[in-house]
FIDOBA-454589 format. One record per residue: z, y, x of N, C-alpha, C in turn. Coordinates in steps of 0.05 Angstrom, whole numbers, plus 5000, padded with zeros to 4 digits. Each point is the difference from the previous one (the first is absolute). Layout:
# FIDOBA-454589
> n.pz;n.py;n.px;ca.pz;ca.py;ca.px;c.pz;c.py;c.px
> Z;Y;X;Z;Y;X;Z;Y;X
...
This chain:
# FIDOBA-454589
> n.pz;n.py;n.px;ca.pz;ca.py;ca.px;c.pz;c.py;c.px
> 5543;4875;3816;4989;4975;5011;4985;5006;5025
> 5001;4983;5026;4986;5012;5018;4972;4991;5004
> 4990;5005;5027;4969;4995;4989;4991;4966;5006
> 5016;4997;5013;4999;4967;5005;5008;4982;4981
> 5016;5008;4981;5008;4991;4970;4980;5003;4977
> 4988;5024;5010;4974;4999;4982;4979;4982;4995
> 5000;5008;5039;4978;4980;5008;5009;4968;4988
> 5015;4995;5001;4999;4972;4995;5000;4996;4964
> 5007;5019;4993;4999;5004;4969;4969;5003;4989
> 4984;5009;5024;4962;5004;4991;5005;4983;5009
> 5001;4978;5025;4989;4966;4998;5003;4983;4982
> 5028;5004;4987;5003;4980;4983;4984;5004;4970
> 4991;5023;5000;4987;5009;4968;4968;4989;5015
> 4990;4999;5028;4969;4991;5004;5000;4975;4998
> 5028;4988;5009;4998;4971;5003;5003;4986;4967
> 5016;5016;4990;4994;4995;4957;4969;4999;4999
> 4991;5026;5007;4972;5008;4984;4984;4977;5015
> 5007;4984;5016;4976;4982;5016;5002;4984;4989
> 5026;4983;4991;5005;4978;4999;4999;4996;4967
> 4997;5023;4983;4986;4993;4978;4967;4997;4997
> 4992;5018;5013;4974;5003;5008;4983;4967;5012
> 5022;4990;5013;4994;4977;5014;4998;4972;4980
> 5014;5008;4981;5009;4985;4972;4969;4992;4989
> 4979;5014;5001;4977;4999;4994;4991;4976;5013
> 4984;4986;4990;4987;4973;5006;4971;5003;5010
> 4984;4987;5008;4976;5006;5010;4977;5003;4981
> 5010;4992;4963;4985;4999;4988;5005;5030;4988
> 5017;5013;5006;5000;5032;4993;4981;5014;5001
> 4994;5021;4976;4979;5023;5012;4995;5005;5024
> 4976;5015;5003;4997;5014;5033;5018;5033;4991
> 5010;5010;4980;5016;5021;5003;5023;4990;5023
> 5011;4974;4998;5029;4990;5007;5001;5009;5030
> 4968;4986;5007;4998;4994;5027;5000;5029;5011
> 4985;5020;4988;5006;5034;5011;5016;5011;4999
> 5025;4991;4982;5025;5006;5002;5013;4997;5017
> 5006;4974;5012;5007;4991;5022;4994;5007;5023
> 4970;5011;5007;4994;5005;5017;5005;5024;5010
> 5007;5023;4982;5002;5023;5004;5023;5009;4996
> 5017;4992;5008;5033;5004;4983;5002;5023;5024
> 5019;5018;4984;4997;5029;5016;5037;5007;4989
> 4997;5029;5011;5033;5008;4992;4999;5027;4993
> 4982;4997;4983;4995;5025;4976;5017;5000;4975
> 5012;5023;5000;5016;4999;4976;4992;5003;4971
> 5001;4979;4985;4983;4995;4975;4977;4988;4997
> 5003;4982;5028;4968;4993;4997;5005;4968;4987
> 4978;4992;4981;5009;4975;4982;4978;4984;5016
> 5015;4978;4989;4986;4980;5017;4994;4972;4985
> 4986;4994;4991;4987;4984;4979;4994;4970;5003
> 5006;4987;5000;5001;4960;5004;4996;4991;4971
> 4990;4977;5001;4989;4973;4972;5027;4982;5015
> 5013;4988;4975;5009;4979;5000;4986;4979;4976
> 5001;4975;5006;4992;4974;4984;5024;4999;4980
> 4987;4997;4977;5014;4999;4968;5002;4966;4998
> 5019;4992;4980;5006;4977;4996;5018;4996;4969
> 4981;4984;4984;5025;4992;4985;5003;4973;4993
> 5025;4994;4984;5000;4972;4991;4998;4992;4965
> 4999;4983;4991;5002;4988;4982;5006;4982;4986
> 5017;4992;4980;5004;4980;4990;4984;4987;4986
> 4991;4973;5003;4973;4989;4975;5014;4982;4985
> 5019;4981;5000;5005;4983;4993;5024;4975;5005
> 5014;4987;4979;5020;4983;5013;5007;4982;4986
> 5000;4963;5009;4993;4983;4984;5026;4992;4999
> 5011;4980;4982;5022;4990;5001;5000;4973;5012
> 4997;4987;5015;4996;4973;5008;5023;4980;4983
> 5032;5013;5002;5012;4985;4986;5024;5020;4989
> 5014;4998;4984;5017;5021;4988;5022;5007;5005
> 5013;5015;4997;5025;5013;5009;5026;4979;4995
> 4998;4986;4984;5026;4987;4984;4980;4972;4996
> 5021;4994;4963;4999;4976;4993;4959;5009;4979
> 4980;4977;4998;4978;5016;4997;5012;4998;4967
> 4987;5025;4997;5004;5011;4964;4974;5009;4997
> 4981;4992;4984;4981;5016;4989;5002;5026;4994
> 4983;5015;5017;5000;5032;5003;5027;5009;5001
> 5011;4992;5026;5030;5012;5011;4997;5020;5016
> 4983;4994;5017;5005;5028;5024;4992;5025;4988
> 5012;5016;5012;4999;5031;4996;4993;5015;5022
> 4978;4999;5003;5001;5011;5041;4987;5028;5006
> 5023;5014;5010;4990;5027;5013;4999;5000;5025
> 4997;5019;5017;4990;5015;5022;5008;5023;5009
> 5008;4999;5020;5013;5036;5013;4982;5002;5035
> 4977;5012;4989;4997;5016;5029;5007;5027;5013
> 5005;4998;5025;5006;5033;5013;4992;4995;5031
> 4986;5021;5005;4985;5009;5027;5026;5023;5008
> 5023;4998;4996;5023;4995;5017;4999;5029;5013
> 4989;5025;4988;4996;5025;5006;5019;5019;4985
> 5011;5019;5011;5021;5017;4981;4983;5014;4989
> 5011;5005;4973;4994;5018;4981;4979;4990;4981
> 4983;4971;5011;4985;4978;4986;5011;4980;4984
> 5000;5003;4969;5009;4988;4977;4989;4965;5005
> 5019;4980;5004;4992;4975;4991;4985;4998;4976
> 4982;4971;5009;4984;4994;4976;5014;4980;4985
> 5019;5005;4976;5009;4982;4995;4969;4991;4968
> 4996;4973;5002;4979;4998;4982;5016;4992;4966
> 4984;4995;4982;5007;4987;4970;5010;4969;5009
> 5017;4985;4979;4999;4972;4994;4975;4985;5006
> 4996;4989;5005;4973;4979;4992;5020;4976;4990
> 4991;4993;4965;5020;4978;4996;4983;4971;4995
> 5013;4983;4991;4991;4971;4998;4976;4991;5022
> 5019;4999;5018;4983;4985;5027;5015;4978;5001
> 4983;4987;5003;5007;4965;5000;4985;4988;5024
> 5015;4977;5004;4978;4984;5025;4977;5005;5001
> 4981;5003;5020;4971;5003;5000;4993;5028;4992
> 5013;5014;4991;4995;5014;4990;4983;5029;5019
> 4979;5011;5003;4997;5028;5012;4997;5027;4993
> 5019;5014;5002;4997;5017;4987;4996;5032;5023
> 4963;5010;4986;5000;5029;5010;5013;5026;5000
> 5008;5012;5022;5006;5023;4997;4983;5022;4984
> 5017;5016;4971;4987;5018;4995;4980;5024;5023
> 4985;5007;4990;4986;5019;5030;5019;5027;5001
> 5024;5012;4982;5010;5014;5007;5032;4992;5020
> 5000;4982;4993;5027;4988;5014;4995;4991;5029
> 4974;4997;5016;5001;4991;5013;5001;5010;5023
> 5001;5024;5003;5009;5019;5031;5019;4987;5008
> 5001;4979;5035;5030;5006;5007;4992;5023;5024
> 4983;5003;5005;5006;5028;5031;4973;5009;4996
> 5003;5031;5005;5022;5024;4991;5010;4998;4977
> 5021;5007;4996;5010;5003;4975;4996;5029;4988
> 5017;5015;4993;4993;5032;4990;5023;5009;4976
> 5002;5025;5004;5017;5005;4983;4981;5011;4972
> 5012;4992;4972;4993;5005;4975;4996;5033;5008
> 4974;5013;4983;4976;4977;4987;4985;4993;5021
> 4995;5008;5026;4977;4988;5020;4998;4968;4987
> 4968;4996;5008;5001;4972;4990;5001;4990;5018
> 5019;4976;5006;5005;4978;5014;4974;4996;5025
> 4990;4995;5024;4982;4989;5017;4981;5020;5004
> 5001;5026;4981;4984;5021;5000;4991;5011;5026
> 5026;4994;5020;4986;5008;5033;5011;4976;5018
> 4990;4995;5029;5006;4982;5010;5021;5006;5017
> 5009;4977;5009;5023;4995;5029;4988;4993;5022
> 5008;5020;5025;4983;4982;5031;5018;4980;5008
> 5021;4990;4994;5018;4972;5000;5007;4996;4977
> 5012;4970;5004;5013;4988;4982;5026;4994;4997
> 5024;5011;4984;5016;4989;5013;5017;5000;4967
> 5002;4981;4982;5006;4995;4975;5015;4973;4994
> 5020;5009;4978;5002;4975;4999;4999;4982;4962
> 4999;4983;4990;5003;4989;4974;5027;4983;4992
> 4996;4997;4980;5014;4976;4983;4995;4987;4976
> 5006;4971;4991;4987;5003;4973;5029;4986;4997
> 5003;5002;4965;5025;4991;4983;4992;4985;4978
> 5014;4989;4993;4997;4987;4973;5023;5011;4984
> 4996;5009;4977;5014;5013;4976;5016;4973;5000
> 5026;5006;4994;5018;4976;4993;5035;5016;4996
> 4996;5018;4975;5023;5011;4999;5022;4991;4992
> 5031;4995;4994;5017;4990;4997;4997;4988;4970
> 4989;5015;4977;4993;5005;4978;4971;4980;4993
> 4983;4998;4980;4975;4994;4984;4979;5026;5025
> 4986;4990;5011;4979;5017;5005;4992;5017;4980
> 4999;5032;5014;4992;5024;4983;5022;5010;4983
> 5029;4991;5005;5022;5013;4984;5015;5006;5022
> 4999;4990;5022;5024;5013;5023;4995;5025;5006
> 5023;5004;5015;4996;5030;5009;4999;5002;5034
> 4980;5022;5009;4999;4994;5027;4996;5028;5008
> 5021;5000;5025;5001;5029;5008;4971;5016;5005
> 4972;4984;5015;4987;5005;5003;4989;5018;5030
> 4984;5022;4997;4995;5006;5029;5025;5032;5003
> 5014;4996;5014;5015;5031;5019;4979;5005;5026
> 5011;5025;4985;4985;5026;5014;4992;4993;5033
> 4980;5007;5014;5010;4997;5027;5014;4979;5013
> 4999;4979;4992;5012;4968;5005;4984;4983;5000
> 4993;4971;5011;4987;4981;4998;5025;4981;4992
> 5010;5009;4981;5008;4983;4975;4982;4967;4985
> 4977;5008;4989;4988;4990;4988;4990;4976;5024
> 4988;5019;5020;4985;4983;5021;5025;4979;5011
> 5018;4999;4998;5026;4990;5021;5012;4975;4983
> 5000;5016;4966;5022;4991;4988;4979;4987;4970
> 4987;5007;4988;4986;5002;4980;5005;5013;4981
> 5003;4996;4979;5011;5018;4974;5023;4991;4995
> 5003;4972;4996;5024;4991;4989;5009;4978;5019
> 5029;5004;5003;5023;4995;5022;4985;4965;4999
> 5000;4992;4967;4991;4966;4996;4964;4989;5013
> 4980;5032;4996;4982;4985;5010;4993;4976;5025
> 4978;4998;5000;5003;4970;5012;4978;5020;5027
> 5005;4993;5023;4986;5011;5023;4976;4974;5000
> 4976;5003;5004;4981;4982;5008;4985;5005;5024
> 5001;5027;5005;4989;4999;5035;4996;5030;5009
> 5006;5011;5020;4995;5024;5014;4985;4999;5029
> 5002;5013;5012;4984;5003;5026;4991;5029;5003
> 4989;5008;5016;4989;5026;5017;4975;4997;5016
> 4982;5026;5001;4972;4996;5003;4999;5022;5027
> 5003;4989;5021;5001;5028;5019;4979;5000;5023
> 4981;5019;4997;4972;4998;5023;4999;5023;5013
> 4992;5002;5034;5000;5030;5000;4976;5006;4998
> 4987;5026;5012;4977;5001;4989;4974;4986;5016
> 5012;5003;5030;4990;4986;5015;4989;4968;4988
> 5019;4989;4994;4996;4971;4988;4982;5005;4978
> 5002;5026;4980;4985;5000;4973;4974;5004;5005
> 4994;5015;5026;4973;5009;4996;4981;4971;5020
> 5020;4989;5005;4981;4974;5021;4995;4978;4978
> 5023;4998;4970;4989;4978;4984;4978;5011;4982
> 5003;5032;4992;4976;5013;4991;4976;5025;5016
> 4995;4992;5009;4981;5022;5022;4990;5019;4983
> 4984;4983;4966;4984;5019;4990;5003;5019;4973
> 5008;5016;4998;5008;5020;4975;4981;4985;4974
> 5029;4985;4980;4981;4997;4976;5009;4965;5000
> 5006;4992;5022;5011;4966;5002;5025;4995;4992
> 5001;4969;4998;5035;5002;4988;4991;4964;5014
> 5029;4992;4994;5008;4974;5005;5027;4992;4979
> 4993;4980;4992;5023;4985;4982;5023;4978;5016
> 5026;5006;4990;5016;4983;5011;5015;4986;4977
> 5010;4973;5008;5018;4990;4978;5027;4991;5015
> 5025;5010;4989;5022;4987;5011;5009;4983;4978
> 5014;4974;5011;5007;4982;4988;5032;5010;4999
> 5017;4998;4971;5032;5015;5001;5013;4974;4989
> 5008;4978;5018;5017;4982;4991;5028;4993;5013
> 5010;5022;5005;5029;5002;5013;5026;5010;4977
> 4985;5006;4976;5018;5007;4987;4993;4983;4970
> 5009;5009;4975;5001;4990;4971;4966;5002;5013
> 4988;4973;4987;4974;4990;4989;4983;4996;5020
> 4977;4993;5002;4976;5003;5014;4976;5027;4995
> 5004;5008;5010;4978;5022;4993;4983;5001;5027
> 4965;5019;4990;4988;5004;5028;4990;5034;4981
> 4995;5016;5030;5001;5027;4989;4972;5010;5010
> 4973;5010;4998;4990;5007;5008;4982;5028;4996
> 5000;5014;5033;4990;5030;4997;4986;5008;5021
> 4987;5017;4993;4976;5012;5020;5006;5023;5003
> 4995;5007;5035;4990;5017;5015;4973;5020;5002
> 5005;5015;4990;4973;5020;4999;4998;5026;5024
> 4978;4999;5011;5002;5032;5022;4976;5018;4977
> 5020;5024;4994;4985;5015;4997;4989;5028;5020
> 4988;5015;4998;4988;5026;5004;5022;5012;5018
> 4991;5007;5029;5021;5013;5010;5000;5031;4993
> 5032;5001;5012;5016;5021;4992;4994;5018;5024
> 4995;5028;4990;5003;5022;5016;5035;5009;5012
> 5010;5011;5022;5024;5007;4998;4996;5029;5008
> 5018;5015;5002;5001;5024;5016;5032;5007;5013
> 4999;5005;5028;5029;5014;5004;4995;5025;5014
> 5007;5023;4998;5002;5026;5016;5014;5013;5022
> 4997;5002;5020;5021;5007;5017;5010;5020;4995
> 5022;5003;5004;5021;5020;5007;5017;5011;5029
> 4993;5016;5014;5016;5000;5026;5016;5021;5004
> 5027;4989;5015;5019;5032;4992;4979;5016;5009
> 5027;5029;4987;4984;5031;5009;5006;5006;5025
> 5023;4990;5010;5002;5004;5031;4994;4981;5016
> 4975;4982;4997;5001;4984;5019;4986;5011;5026
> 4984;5015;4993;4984;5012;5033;4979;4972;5000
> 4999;5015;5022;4980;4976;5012;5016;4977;5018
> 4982;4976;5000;5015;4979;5020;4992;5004;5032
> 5029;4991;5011;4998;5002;5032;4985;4993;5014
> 4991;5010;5022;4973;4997;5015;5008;4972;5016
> 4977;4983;5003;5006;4979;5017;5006;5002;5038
> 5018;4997;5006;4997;5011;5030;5009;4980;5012
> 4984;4997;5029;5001;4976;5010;5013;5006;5026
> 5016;4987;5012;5015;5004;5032;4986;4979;5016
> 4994;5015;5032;5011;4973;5011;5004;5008;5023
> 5009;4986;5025;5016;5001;5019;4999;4970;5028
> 4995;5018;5018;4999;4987;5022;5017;5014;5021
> 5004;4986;5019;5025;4999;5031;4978;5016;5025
> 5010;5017;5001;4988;5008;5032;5024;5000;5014
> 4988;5003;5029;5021;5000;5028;4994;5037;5014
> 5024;4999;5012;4996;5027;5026;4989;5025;4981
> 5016;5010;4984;5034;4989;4987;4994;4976;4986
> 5026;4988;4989;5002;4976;4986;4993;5018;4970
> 4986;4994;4980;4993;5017;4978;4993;4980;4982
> 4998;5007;4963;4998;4995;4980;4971;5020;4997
> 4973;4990;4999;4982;5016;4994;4992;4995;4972
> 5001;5017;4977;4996;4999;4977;4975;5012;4993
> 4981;4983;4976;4984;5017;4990;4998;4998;4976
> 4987;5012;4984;4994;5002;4965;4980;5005;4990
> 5004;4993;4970;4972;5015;4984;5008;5011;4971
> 4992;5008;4991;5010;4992;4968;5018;5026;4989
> 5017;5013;5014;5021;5024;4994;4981;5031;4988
> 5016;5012;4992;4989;5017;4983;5015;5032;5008
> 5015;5000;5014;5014;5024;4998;4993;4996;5021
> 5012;5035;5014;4985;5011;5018;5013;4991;5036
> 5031;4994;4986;5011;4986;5019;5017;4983;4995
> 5009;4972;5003;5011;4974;4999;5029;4994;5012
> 5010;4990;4979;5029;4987;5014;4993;4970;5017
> 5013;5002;5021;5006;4965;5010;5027;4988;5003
> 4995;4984;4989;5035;4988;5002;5004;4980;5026
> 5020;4994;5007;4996;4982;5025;5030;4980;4997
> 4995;4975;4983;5025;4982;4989;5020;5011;4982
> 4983;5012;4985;5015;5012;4977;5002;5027;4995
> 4998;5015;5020;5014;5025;5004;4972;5023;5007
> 4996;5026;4983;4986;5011;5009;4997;5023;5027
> 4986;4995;5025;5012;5012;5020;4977;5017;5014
> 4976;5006;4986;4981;5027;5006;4983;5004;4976
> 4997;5023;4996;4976;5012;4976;4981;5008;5019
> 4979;4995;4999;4974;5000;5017;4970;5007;4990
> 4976;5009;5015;4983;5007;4988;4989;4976;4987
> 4985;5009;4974;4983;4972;4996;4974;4996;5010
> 5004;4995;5022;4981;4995;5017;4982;4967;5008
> 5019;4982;4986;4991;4981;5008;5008;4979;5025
> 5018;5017;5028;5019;4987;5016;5017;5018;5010
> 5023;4984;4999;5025;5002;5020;5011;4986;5017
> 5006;5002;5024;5011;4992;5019;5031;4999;5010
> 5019;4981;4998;5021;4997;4992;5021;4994;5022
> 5003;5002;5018;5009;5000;5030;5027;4984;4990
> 5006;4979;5014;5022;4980;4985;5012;4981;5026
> 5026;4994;5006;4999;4976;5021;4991;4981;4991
> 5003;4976;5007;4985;4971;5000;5027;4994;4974
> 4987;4980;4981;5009;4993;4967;4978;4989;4979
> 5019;4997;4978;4979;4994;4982;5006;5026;4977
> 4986;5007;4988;4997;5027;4986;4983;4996;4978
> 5015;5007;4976;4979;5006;4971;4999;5025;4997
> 4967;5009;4990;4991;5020;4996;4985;4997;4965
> 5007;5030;4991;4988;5002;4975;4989;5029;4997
> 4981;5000;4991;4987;5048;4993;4998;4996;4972
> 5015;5023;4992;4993;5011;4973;4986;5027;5005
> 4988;5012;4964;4994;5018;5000;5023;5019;5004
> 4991;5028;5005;5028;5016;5006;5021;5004;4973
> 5029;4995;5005;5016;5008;4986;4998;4960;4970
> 4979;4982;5006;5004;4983;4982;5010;4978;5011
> 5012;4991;4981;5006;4968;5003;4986;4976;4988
> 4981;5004;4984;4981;4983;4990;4976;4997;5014
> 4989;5021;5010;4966;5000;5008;5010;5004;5026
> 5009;4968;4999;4994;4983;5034;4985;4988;5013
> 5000;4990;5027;4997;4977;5009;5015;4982;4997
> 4986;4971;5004;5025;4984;5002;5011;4999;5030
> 5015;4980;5004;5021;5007;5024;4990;4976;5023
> 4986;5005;5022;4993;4987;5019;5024;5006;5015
> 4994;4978;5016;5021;4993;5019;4986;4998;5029
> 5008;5001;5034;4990;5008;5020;5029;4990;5020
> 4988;4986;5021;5018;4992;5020;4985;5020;5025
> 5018;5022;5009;4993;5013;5020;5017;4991;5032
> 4986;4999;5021;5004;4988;5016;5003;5023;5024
């Protein structure tokens, strides 16, 4: 790899480490803010930021009117949440049965994580999310069969089966939707660690009337850490070197000067082409007929630790 491939290989790993770093909100620790401030290109050196925690919850979901024809204690209504993360197990919840008009019925307090989710045993909401990005469904039990004798494939592995489809091919869909905030947005409706806000969506696009309602909680922010790593051959990065160039007369000339170079003597190129190795002295004098002429200096023998390429109408 050469060294200008590198180089751009360490920008793109400072421009990562910033732009997570930058992820931090103003209500972050003062560690965040020293992190940021000091970002260096030390190998191994960690670098420590707070992100804002977030979870959600289900409280509750009334029936306004029923899935079907009304039958005393007909509905059968479940729930499938997922915060839509790999390797994070949907919350598929229990039955809740005989819901009838009017009816409201609470979420158990273990069923009600929808984001984070977690894989078994972590408990459900146990840590937070700095976005939101989840989605639900609720069903009504309605198998081909007597409720509680059908058979229903249930949840596959690694699928949003349940969330998409329900359990059984016959259930009755009553309403879905998606909850997606970034964090920006999360931390402006909650500023203060320890607040929450309740929402209720109304789900009457599908079987029944239903309204669903759940709260927003910010908890305790999160520490992160990432470490740098930089190749073993990267060297150091190229020195900044600056050209510039003005027209003299009697002779007609390209007078060049510099700063910035590091070796003991400098290449100059003149429209592409390199055409003296010279002291690094700081000027050269370029005896030229009347034209227009690009000039560039590198360090000796590189092609990365340049100038950029001014240009000069000599007369």
């Amino acid at each position: 790899m050469s060294l200008g491939t590198r180089s751009f290989a360490l920008i793109a790993k400072i421009v990562f480490v910033a732009a997570l770093a930058a992820a931090t909100v103003s209500s972050a620790a003062p560690q965040a803010s020293r992190a940021r401030d000091s970002l260096t290109l030390r190998e191994g050196q960690e670098i420590t930021f707070t992100q804002p925690q977030f979870k959600v919850e289900a409280l509750w979901f009334k029936a306004n009117d029923e899935t079907g024809w009304y039958w005393t204690g007909s509905d059968e209504v479940y729930a499938v949440f997922s915060d839509m993360q790999p390797g994070h197990a949907d919350n598929l919840t229990s039955t809740y049965g005989n819901v009838d008009e009017g009816d409201l019925v609470n979420f158990r307090p273990a069923e009600r994580c929808m984001a984070p989710q977690s894989m078994p045993p972590a408990p459900r909401c146990a840590r937070g999310t700095a976005e939101l990005n989840l989605r639900y469904s609720f069903w009504e039990e309605d198998g081909p069969i007597p409720a509680g004798l059908e058979f229903c494939p249930g949840w596959f592995g690694d699928s949003h089966f349940v969330l998409e489809n329900g359990k059984c091919g016959s259930d009755d869909l009553i309403g879905w939707g998606a909850i997606v905030q970034s964090q920006a947005d999360l931390v402006a409706m909650l500023p203060d660690i320890g607040t929450s806000r309740e929402f209720t969506i109304v789900m009457d696009d599908h079987a029944g009337k239903y309204r669903f309602r759940y709260r927003i909680t910010r908890l305790p922010n999160a520490e992160r850490s990432i470490v740098i790593h930089l190749p073993d051959d990267l060297g150091t990065m190229p020195p900044a070197i600056t050209l510039s160039a003005t027209a003299a007369t009697n002779p007609s000339r390209a007078v060049l000067s510099w700063s910035g170079a590091s070796t003991t003597t400098v290449d100059v190129y003149r429209n592409g082409l390199k055409f003296v190795t010279t002291a690094n002295d700081g000027a050269y004098d370029d005896t030229r007929p009347p034209g227009t002429y690009q000039y560039r200096l590198c360090d000796l023998g590189s092609t990365t630790a340049c100038s950029a390429v001014v240009s000069i109408v000599v007369t």
